[in-house]
Each structure stands twice: as C-alpha cells, then as structure tokens.
C-alpha positions as CSV (number, residue, x, y, z in Angstrom):
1,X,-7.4,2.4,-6.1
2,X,-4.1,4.0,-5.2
3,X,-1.9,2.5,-2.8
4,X,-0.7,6.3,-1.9
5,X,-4.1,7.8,-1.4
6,X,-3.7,9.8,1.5
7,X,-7.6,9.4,3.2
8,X,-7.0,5.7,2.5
9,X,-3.9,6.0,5.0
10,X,-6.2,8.0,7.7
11,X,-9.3,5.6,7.6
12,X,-10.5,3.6,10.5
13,X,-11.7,0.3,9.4
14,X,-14.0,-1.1,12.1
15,X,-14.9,-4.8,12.6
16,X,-16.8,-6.7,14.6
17,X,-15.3,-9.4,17.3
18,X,-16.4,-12.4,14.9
19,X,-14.4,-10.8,12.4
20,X,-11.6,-10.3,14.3
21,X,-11.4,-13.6,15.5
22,X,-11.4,-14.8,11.9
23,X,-9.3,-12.4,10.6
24,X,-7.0,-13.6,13.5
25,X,-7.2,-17.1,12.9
26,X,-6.6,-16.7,9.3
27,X,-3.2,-14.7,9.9
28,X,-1.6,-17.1,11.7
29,X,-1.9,-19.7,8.7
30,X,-2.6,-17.1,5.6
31,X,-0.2,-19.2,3.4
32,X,-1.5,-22.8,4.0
33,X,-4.2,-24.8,2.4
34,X,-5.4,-24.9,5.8
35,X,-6.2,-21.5,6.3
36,X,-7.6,-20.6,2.9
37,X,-9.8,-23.4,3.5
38,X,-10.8,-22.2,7.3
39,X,-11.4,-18.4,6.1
40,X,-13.9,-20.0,3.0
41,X,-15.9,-21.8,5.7
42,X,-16.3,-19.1,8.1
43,X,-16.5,-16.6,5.6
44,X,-19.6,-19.0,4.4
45,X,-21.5,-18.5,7.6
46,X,-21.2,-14.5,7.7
47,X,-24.3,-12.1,7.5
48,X,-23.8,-10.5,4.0
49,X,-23.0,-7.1,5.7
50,X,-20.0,-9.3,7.7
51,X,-19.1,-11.1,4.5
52,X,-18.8,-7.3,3.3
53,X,-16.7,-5.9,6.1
54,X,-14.4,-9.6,5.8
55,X,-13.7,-8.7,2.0
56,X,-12.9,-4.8,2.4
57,X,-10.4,-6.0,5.1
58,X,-9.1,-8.3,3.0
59,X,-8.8,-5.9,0.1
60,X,-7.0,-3.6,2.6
61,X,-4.5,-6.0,3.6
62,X,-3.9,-7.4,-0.2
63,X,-3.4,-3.1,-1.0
64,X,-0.9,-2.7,2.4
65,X,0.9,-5.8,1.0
66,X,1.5,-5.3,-2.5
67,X,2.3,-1.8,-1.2
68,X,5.5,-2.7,0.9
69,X,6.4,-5.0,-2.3
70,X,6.7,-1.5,-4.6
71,X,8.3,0.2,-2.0
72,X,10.9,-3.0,-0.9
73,X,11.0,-2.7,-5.2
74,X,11.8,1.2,-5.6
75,X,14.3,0.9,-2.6
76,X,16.7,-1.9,-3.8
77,X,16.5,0.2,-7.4
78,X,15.0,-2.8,-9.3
C-alpha cells in the first residue's frame, strides 16, 4: 500500500454512527491503556462487516499517520 496513491487520497470512507461513536471515543484516549482496552471491547461486540469497516479505518488512520512522520522526516532533511 502506498501512502502517495492518489485514488487512496480521493476515497470516501463511510461508517456507520456506532462506528463513529467508537472511533470517537477511542481518539480522545488513543495513547492510554484505557482506550486500547475500550476499542478491544467494543470492537468485540461488532457485526463482522462493522469489525471490517473498524479495521479499514484503523488501517487508514495508521497510513495518514505514518505518512505525516515521512513527510515531518523529508522536511527537517533527516
């Protein structure tokens, strides 16, 4: 997977409110125990076609991450 794929950068991901509502949750403590723990146990009462959507959207924001790393990388010449 590229992180400069240029369809990737025009898709629409589409999620359902309970998604939203976790993926919300989970962003406001992403880097705590806490969080990581609350994501597993809602994650555990998905549909598998939610559970699906929750790990592509997860993926994505991993990619968008790791992207503005490189690029924060390239910039400062490191």
């Amino acid at each position: 997977m590229s992180l400069r794929d240029k369809d990737r950068a025009d898709a629409q991901f589409t999620i359902d409110d309970g998604l939203g509502k976790i993926l919300g949750q989970w962003s406001k403590e992403r880097d705590s125990d806490i969080g990581r723990l609350n994501l597993s146990r809602s994650a555990a009462k998905l549909k598998p076609e939610q559970k699906r959507q929750l790990i592509e959207r997860l993926a994505e924001i991993s990619l968008a991450l790791l992207f503005v790393l490189q690029e924060e990388s390239a910039n400062s010449g490191e």
